[in-house]
Biopython code that builds the backbone (N, CA, C, O; Angstrom):
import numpy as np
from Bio.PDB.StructureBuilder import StructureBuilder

atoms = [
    (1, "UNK", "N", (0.836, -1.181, 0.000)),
    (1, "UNK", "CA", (0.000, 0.000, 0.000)),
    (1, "UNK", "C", (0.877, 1.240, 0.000)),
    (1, "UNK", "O", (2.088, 1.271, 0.223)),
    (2, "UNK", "N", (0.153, 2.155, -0.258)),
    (2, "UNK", "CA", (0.896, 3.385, -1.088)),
    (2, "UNK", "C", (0.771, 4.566, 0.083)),
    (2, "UNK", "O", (-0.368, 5.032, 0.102)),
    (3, "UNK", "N", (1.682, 5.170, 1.080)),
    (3, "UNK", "CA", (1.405, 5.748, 2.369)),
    (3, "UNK", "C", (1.440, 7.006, 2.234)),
    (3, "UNK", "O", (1.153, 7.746, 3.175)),
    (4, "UNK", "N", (1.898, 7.591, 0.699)),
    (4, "UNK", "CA", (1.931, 8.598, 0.419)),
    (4, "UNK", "C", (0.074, 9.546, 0.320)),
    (4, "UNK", "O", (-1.035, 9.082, 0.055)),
    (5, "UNK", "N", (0.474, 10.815, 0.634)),
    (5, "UNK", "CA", (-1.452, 11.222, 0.190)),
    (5, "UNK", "C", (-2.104, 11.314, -1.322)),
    (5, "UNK", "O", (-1.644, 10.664, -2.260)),
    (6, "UNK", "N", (-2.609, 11.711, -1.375)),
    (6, "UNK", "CA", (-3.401, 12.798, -2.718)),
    (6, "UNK", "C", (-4.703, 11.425, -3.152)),
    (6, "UNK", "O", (-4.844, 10.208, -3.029)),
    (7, "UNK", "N", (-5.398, 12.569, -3.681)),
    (7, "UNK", "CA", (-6.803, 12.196, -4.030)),
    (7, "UNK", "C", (-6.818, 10.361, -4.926)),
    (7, "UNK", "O", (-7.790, 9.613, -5.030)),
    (8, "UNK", "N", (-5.538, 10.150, -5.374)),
    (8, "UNK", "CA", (-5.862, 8.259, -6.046)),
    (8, "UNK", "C", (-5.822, 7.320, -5.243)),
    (8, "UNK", "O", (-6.272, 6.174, -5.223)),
    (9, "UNK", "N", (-4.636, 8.563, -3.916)),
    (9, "UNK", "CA", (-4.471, 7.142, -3.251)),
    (9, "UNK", "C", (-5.722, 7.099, -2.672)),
    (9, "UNK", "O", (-6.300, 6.056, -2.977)),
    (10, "UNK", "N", (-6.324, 7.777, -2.002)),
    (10, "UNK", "CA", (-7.705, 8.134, -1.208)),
    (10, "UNK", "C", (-8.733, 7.157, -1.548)),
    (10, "UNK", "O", (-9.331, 6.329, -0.861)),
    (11, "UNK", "N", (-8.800, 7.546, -3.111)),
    (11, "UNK", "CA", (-9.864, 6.710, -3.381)),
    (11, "UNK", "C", (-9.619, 4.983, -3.907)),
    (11, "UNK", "O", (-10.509, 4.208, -4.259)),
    (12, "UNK", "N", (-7.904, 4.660, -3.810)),
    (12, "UNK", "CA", (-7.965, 3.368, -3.391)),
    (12, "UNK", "C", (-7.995, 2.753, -2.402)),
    (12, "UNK", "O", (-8.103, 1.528, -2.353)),
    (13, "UNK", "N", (-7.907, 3.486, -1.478)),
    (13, "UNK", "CA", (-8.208, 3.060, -0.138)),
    (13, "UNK", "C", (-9.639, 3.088, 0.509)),
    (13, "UNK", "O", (-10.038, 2.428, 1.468)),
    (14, "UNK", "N", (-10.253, 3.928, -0.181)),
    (14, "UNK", "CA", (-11.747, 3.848, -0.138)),
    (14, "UNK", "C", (-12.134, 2.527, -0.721)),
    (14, "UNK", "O", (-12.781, 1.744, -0.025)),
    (15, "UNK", "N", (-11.799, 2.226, -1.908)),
    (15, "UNK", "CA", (-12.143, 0.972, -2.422)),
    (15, "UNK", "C", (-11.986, -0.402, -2.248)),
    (15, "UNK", "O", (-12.636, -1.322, -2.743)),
    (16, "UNK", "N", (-10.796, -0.429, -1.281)),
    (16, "UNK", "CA", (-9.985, -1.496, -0.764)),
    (16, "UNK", "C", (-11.038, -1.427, 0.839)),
    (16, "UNK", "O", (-11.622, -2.473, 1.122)),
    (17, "UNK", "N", (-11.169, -0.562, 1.516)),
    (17, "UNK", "CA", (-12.130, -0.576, 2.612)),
    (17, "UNK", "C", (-13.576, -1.220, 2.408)),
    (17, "UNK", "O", (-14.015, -2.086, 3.165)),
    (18, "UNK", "N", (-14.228, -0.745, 1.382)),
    (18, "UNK", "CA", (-15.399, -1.577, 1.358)),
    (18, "UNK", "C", (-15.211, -2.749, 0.735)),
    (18, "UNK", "O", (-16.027, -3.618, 1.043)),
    (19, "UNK", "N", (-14.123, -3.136, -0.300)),
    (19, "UNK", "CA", (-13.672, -4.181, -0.506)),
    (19, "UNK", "C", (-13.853, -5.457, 0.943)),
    (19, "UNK", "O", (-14.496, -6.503, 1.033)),
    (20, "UNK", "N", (-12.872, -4.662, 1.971)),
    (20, "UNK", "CA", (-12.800, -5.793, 3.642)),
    (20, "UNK", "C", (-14.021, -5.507, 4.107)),
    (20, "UNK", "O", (-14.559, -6.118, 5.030)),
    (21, "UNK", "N", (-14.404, -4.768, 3.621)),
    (21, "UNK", "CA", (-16.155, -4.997, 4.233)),
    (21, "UNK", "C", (-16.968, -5.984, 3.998)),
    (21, "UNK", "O", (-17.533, -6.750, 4.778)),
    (22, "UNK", "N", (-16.991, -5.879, 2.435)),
    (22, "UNK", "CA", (-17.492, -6.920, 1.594)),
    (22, "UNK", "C", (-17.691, -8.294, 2.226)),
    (22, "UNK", "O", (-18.625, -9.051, 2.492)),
    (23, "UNK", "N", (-15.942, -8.239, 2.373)),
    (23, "UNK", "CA", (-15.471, -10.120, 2.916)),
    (23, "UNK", "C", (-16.170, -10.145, 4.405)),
    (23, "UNK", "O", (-16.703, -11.199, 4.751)),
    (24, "UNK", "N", (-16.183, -9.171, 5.176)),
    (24, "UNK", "CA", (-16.603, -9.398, 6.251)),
    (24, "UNK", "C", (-18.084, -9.823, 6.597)),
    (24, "UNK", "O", (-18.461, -10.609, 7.467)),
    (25, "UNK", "N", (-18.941, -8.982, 5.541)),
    (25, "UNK", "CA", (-20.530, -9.395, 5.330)),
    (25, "UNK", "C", (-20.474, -10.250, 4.805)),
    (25, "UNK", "O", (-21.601, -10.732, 4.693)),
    (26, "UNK", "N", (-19.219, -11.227, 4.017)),
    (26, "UNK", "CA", (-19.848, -12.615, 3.164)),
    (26, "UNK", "C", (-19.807, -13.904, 4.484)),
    (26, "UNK", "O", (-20.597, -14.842, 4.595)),
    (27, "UNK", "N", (-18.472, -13.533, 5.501)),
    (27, "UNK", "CA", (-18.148, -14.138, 6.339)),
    (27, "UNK", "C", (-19.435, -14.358, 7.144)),
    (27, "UNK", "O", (-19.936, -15.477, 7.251)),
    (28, "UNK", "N", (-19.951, -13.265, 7.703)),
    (28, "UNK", "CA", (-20.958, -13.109, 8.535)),
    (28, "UNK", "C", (-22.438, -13.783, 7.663)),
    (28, "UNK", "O", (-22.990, -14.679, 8.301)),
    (29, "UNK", "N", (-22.929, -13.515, 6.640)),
    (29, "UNK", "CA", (-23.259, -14.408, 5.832)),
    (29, "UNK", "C", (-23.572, -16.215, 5.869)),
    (29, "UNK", "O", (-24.583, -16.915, 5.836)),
    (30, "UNK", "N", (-22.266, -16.431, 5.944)),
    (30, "UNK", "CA", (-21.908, -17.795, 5.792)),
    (30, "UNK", "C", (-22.223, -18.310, 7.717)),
    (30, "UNK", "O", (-22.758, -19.300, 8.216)),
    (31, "UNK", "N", (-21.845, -17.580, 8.069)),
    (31, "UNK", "CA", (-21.706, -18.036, 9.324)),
    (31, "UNK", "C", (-23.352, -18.398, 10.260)),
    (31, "UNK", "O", (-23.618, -19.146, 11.201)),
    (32, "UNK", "N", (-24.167, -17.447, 9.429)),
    (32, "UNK", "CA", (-25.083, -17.184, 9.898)),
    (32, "UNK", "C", (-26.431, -18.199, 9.533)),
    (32, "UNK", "O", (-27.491, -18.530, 10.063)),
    (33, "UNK", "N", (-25.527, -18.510, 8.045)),
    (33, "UNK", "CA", (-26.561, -19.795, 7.293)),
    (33, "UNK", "C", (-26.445, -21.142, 7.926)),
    (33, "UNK", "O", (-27.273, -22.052, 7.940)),
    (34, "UNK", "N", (-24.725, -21.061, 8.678)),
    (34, "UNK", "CA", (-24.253, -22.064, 9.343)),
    (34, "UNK", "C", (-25.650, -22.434, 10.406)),
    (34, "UNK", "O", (-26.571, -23.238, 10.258)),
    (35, "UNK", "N", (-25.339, -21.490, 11.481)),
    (35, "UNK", "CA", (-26.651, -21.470, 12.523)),
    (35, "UNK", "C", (-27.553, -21.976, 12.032)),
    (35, "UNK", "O", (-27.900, -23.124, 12.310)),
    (36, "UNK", "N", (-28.277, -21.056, 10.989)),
    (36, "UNK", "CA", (-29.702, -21.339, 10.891)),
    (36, "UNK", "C", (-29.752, -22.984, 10.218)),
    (36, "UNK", "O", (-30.848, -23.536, 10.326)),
    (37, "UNK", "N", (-28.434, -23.925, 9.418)),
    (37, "UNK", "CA", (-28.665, -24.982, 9.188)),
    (37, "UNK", "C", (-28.701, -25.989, 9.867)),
    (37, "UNK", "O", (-29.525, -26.899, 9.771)),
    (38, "UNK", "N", (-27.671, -25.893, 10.723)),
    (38, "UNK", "CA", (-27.500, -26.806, 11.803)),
    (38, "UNK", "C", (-28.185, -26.403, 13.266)),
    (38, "UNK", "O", (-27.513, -26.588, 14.281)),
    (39, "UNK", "N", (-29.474, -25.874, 13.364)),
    (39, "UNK", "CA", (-30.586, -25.649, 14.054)),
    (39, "UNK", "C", (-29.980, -25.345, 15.863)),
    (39, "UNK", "O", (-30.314, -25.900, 16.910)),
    (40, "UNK", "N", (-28.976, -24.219, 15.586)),
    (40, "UNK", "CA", (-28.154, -23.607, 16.324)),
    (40, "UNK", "C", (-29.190, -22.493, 16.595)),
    (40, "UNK", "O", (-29.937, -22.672, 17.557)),
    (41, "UNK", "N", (-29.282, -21.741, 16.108)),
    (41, "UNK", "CA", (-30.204, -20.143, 15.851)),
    (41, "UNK", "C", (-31.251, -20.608, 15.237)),
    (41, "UNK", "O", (-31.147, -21.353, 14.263)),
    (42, "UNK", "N", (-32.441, -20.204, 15.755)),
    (42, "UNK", "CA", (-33.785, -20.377, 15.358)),
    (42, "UNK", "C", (-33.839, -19.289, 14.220)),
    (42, "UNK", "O", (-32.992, -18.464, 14.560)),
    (43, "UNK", "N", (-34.373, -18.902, 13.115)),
    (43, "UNK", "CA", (-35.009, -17.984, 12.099)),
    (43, "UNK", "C", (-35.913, -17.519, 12.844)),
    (43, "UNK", "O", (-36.014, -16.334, 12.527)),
    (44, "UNK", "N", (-36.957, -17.858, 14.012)),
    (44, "UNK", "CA", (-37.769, -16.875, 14.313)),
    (44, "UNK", "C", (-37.290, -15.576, 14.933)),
    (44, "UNK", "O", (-37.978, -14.556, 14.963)),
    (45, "UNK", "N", (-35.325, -15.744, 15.724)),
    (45, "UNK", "CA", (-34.844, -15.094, 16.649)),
    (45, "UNK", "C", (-34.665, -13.513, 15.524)),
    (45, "UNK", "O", (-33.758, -13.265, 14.731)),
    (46, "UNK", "N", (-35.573, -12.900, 15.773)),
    (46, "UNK", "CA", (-35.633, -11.531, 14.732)),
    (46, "UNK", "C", (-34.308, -10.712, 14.747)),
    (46, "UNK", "O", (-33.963, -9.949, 13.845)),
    (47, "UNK", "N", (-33.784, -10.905, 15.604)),
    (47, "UNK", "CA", (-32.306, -9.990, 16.028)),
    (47, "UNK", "C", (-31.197, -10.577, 14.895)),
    (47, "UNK", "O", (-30.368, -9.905, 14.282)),
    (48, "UNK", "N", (-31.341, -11.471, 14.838)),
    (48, "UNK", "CA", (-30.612, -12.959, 13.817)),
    (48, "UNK", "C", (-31.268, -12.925, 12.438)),
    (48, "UNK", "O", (-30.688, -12.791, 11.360)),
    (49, "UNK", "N", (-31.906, -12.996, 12.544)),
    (49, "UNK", "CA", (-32.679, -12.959, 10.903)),
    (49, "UNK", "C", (-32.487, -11.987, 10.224)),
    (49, "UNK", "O", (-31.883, -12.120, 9.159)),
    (50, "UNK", "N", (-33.018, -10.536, 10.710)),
    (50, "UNK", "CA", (-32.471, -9.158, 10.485)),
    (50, "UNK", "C", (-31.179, -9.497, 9.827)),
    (50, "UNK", "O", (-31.272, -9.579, 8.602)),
    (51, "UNK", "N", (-29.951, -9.722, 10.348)),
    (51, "UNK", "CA", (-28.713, -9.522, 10.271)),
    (51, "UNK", "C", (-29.017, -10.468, 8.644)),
    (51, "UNK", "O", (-28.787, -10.138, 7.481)),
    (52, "UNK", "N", (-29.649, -11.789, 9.264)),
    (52, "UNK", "CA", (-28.863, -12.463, 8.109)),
    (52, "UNK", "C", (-29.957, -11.934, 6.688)),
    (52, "UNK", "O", (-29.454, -12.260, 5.612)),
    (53, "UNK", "N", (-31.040, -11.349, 6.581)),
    (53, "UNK", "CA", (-31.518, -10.487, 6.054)),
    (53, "UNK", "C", (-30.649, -9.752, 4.885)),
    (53, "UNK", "O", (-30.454, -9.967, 3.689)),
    (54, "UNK", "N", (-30.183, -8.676, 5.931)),
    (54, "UNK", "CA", (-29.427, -7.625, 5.170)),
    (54, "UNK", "C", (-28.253, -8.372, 4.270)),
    (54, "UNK", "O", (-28.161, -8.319, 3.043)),
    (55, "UNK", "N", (-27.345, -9.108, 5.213)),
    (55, "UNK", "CA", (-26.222, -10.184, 4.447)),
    (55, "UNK", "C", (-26.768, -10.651, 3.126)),
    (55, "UNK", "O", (-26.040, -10.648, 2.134)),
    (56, "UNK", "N", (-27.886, -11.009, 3.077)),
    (56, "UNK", "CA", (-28.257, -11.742, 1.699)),
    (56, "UNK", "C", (-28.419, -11.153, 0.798)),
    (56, "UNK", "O", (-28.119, -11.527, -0.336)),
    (57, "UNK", "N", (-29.096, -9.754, 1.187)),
    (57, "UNK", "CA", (-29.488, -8.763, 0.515)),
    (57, "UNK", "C", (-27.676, -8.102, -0.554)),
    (57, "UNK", "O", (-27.260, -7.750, -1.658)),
    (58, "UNK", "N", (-27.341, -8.307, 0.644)),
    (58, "UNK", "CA", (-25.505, -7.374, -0.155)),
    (58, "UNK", "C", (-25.076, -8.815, -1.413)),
    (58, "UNK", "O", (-24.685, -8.929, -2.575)),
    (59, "UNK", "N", (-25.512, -9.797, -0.102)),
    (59, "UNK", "CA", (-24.254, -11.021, -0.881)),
    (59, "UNK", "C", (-25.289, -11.666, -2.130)),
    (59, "UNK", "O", (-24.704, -11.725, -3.212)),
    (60, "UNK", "N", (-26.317, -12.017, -2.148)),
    (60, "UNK", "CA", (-26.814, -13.015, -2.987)),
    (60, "UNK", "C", (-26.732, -12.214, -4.597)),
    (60, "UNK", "O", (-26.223, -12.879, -5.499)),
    (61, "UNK", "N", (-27.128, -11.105, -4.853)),
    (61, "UNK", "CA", (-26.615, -10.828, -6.773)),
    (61, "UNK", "C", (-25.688, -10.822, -7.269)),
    (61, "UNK", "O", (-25.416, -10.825, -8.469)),
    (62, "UNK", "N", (-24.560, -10.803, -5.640)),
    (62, "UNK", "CA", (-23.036, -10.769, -6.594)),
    (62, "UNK", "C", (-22.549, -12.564, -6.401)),
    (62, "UNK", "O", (-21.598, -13.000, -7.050)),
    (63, "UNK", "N", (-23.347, -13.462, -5.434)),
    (63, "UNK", "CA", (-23.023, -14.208, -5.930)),
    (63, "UNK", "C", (-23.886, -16.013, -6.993)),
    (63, "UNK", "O", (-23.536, -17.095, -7.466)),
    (64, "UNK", "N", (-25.161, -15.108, -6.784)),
    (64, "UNK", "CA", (-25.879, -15.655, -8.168)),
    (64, "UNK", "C", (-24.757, -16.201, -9.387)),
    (64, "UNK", "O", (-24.497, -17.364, -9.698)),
    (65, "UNK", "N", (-24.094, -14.668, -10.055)),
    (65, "UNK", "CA", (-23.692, -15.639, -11.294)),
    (65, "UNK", "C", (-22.903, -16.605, -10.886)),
    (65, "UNK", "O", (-22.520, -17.216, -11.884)),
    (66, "UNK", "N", (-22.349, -17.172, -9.668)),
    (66, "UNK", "CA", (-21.593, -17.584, -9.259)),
    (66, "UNK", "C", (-21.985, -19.307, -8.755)),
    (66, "UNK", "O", (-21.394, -20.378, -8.895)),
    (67, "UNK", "N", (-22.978, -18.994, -8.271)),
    (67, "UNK", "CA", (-23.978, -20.222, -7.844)),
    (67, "UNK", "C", (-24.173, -20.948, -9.501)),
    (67, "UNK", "O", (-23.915, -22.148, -9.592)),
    (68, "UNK", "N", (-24.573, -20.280, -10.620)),
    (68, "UNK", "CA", (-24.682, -20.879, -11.447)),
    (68, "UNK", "C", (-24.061, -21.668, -12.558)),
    (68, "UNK", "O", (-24.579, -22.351, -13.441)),
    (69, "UNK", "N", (-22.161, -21.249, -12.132)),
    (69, "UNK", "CA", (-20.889, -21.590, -12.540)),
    (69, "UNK", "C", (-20.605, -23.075, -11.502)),
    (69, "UNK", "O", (-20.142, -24.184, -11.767)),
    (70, "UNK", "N", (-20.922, -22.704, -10.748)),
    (70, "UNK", "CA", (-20.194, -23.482, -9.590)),
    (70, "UNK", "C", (-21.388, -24.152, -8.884)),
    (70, "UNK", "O", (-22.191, -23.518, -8.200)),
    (71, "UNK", "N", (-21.461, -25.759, -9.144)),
    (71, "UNK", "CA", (-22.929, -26.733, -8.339)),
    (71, "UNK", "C", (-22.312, -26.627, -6.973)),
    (71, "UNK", "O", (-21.217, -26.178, -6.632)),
    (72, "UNK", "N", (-23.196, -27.101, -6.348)),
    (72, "UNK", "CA", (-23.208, -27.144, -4.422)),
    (72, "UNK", "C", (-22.470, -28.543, -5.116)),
    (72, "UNK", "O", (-22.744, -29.146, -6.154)),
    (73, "UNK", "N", (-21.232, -28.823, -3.893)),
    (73, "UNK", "CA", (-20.693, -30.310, -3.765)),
    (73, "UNK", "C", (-20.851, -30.932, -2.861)),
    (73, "UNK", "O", (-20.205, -30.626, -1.858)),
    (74, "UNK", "N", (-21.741, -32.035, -2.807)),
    (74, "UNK", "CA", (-22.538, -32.403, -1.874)),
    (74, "UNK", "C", (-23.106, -31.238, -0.984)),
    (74, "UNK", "O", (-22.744, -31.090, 0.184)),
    (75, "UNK", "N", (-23.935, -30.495, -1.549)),
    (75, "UNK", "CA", (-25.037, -29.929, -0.514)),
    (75, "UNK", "C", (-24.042, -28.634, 0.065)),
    (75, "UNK", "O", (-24.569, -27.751, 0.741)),
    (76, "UNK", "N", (-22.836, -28.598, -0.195)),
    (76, "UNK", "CA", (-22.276, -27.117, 0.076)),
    (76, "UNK", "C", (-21.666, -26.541, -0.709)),
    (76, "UNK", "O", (-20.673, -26.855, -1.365)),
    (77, "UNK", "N", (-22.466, -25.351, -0.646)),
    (77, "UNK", "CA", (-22.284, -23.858, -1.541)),
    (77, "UNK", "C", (-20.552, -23.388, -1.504)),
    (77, "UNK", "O", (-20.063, -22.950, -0.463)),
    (78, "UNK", "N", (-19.712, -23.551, -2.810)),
    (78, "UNK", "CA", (-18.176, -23.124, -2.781)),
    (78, "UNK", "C", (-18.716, -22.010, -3.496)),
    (78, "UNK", "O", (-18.364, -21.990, -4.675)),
    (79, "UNK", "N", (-19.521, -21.010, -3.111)),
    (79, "UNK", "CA", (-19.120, -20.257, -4.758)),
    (79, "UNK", "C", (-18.796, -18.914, -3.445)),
    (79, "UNK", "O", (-18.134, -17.977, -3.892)),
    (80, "UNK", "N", (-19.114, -18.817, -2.280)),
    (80, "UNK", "CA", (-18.693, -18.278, -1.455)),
    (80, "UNK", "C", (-17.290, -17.974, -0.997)),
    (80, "UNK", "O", (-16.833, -16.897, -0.613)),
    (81, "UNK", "N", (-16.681, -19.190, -1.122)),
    (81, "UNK", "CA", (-15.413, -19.499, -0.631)),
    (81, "UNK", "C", (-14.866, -19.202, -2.364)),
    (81, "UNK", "O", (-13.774, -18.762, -2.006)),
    (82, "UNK", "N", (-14.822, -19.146, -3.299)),
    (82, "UNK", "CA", (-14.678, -18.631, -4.434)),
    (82, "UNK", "C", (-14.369, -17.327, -4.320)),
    (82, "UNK", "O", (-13.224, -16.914, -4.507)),
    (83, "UNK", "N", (-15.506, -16.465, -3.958)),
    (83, "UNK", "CA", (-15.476, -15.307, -3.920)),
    (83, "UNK", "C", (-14.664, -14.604, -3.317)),
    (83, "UNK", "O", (-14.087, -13.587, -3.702)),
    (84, "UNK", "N", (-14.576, -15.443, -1.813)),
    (84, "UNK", "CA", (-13.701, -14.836, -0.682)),
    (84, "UNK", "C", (-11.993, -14.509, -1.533)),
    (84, "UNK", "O", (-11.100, -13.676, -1.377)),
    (85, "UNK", "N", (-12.270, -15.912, -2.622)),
    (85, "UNK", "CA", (-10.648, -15.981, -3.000)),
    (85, "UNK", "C", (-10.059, -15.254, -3.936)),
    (85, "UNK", "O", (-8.882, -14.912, -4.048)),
    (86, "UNK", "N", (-11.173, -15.010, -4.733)),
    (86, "UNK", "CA", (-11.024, -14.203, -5.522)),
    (86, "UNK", "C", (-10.576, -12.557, -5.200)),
    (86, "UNK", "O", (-9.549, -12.009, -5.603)),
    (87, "UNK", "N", (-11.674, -11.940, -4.343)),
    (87, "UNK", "CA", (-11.577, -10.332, -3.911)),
    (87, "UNK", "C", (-10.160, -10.524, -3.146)),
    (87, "UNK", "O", (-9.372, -9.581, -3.220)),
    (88, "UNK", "N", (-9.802, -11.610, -2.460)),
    (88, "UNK", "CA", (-8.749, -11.450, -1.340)),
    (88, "UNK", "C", (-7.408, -11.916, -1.991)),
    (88, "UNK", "O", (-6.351, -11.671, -1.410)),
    (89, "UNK", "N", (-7.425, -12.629, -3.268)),
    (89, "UNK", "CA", (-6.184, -13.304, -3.748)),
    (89, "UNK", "C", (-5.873, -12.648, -5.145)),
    (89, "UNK", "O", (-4.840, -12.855, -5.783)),
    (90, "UNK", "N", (-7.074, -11.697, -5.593)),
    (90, "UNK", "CA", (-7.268, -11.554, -6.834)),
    (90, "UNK", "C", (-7.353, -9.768, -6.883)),
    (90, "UNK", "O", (-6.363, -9.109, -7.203)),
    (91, "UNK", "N", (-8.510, -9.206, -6.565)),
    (91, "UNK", "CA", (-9.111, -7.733, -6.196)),
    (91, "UNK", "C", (-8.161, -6.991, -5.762)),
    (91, "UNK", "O", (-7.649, -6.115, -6.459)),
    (92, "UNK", "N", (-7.825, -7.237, -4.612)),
    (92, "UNK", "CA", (-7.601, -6.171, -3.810)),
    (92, "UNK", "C", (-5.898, -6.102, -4.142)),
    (92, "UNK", "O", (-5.493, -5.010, -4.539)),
    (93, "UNK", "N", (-4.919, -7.182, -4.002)),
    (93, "UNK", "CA", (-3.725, -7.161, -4.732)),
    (93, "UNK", "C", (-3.572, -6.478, -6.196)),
    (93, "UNK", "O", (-2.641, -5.766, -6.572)),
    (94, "UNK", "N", (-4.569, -6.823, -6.831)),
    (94, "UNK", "CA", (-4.592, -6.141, -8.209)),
    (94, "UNK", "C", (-4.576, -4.401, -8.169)),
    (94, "UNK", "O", (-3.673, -3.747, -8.690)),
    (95, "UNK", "N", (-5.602, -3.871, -7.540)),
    (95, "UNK", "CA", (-6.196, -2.861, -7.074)),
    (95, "UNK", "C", (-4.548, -2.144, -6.903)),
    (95, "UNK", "O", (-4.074, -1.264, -7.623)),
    (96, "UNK", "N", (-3.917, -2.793, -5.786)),
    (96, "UNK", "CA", (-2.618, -2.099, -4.923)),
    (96, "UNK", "C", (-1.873, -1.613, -6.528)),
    (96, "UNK", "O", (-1.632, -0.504, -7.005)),
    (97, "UNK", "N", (-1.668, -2.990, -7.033)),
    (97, "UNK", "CA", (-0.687, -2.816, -8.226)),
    (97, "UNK", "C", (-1.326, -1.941, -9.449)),
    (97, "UNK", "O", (-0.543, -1.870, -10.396)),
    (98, "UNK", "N", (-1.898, -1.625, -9.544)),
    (98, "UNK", "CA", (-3.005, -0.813, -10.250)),
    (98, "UNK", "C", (-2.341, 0.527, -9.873)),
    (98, "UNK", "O", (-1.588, 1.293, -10.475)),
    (99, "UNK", "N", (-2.938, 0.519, -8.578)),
    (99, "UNK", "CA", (-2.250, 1.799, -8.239)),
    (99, "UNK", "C", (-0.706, 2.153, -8.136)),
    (99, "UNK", "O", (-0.372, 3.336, -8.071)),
    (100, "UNK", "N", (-0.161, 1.564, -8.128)),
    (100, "UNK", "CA", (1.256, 1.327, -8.451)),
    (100, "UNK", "C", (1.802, 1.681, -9.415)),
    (100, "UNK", "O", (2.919, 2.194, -9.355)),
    (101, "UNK", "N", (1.120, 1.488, -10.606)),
    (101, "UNK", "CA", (1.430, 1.678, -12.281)),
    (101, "UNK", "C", (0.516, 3.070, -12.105)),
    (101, "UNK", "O", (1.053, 4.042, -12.637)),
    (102, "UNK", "N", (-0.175, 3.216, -11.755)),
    (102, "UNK", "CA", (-1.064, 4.843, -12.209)),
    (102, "UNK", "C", (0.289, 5.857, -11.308)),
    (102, "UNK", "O", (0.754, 6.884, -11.802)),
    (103, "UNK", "N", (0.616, 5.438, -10.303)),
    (103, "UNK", "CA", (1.148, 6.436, -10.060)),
    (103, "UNK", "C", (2.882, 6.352, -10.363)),
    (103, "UNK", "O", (3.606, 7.310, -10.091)),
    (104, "UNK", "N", (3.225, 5.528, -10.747)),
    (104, "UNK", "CA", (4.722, 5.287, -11.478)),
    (104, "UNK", "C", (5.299, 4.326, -10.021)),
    (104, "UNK", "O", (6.306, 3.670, -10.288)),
    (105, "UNK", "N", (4.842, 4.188, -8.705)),
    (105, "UNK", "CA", (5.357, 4.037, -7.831)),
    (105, "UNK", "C", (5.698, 1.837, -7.847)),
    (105, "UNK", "O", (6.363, 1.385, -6.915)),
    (106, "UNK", "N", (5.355, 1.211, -8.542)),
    (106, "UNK", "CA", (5.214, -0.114, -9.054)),
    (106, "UNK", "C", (5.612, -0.821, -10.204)),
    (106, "UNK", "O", (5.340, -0.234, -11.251)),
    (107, "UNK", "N", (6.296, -2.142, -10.345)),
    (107, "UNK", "CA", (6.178, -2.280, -11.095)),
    (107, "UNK", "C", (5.349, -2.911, -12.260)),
    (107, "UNK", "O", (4.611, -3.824, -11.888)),
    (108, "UNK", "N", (5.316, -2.594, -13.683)),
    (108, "UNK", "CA", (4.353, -3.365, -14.451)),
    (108, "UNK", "C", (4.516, -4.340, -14.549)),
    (108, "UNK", "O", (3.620, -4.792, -15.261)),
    (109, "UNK", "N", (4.969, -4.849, -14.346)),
    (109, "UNK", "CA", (4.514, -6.933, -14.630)),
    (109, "UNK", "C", (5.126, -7.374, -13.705)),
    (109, "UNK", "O", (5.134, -8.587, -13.491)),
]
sb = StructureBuilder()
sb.init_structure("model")
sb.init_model(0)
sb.init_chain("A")
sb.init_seg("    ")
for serial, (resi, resn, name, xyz) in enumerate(atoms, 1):
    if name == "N":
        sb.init_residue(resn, " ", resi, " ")
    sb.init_atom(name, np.array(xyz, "f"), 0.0, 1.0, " ", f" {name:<3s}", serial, name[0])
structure = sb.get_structure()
């Protein structure tokens, strides 16, 4: 990461922030489907549902096309753990080096 200021770096760091957000609502997500499958957390508990509510709401369109690339193997959803690998192995490294080359401070290949 680039520690220097001005307005690119700003807004890659803006982008890289909701980026770890992202992962954090997919985490919370996953965790939450966990509960409600293995009859840990009831769905009626509204405090719980809410949460996992909103989670679905962020996570399920971005990972639709994803569900439809990738079958459940035996009965569990990878397209999650996909995703995670992607934004975290793929996104956000790219992003850095991105910014790297925009600002001369990196190298290209």
């Amino acid at each position: 990461m680039d520690s220097n200021g001005g307005l690119l770096a700003i807004l890659f760091r803006l982008v890289d922030t909701v980026i770890g957000l992202f992962i954090v609502v997919l985490i919370v997500y996953v965790v939450i489907s966990w509960l409600f499958a293995f009859d840990i957390v009831s769905r009626r508990n509204g405090f719980v549902n809410a949460i996992f509510e909103f989670t679905r709401r962020l996570c399920d369109p971005i990972l639709r096309p994803l569900r439809r690339l990738i079958p459940p193997i035996g009965g569990v959803d990878l397209s999650v753990l996909v995703l995670l690998l992607v934004l975290q192995g793929l996104v956000r490294p790219g992003l850095w080096w991105l910014h790297g080359v925009l600002t001369g401070n990196g190298p290209v290949l």
